[in-house]
N, C-alpha and C positions, 0 to 999 in steps of 0.2 A: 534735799539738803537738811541740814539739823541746826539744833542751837548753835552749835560749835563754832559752823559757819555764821551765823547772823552774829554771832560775839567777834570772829574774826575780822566782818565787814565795820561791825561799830568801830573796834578798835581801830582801824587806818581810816575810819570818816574822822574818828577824834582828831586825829592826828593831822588835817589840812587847818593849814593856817588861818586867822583872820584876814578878810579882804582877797581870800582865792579859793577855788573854785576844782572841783575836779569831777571827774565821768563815772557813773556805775562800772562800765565796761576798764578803766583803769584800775579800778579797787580789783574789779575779777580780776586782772593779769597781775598784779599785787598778792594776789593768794594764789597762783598757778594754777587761777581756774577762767581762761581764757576767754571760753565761749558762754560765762555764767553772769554777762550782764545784766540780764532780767532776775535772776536768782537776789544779785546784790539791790535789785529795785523792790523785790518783795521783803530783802533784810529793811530796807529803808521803810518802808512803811509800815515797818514795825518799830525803828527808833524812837518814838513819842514817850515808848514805857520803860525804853533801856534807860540804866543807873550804870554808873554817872550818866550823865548829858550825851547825846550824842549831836554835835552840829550837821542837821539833816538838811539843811539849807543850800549848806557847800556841796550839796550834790546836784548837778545836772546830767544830762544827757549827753550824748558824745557831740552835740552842735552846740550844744552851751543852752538848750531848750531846759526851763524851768517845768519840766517833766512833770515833777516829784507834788507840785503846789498842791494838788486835791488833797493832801494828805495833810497839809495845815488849815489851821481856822481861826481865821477865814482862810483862804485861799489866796491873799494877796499878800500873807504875811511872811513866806517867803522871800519875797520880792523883797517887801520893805526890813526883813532883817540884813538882807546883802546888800543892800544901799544903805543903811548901817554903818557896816564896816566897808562901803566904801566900791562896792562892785555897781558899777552902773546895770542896767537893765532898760532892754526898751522892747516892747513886746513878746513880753516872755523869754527874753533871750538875751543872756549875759553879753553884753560890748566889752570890743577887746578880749572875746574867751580866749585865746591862746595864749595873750599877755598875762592873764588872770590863773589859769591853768593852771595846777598845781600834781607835778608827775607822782605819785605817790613808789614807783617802780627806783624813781631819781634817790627816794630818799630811807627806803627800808631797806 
């Protein structure tokens, strides 16, 4: 995969709401790239340097697994930025992920 793609994956992470939550594996079916869930976790751990912002936070794993945390610093900051805006968390793992959920497929 190229920039192109990691610019395509920022753009629809920008684009989840405050207080919701969405899956690597939805961004790929978002780009018609289906089976490219891992692809979009390695755009993610490059988000820290992307401009504008990208909220990298709003991304978990397709169980609502706070995946992505080694990749902030500390590691717990994740957490506390989605408790923030309001997504609970309780062991690594969004409460409510389905209520939280945000289908990016629902809205491009």
């Amino acid at each position: 995969m190229d920039d192109s793609f990691y610019e395509q994956v920022f753009e629809v992470a920008r684009l989840v709401p405050k207080g919701r939550v969405t899956s690597y594996g939805a961004i790929a079916k978002a780009l018609g790239a289906g089976g490219s869930a891992r692809m979009v976790g390695y755009a993610m751990s490059n988000a820290g340097i992307a401009h504008p912002k990208v909220p990298a936070h709003r991304i978990v794993n397709s169980s609502g697994l706070l995946t992505g945390k080694f990749h902030f610093s500390p590691p717990e900051l994740m957490q506390q930025l989605l408790e923030q805006e309001g997504v609970r968390v309780e062991n690594d793992k969004v409460k409510d992920f389905k209520k939280v959920f945000w289908n990016p497929l629902e809205e491009l």
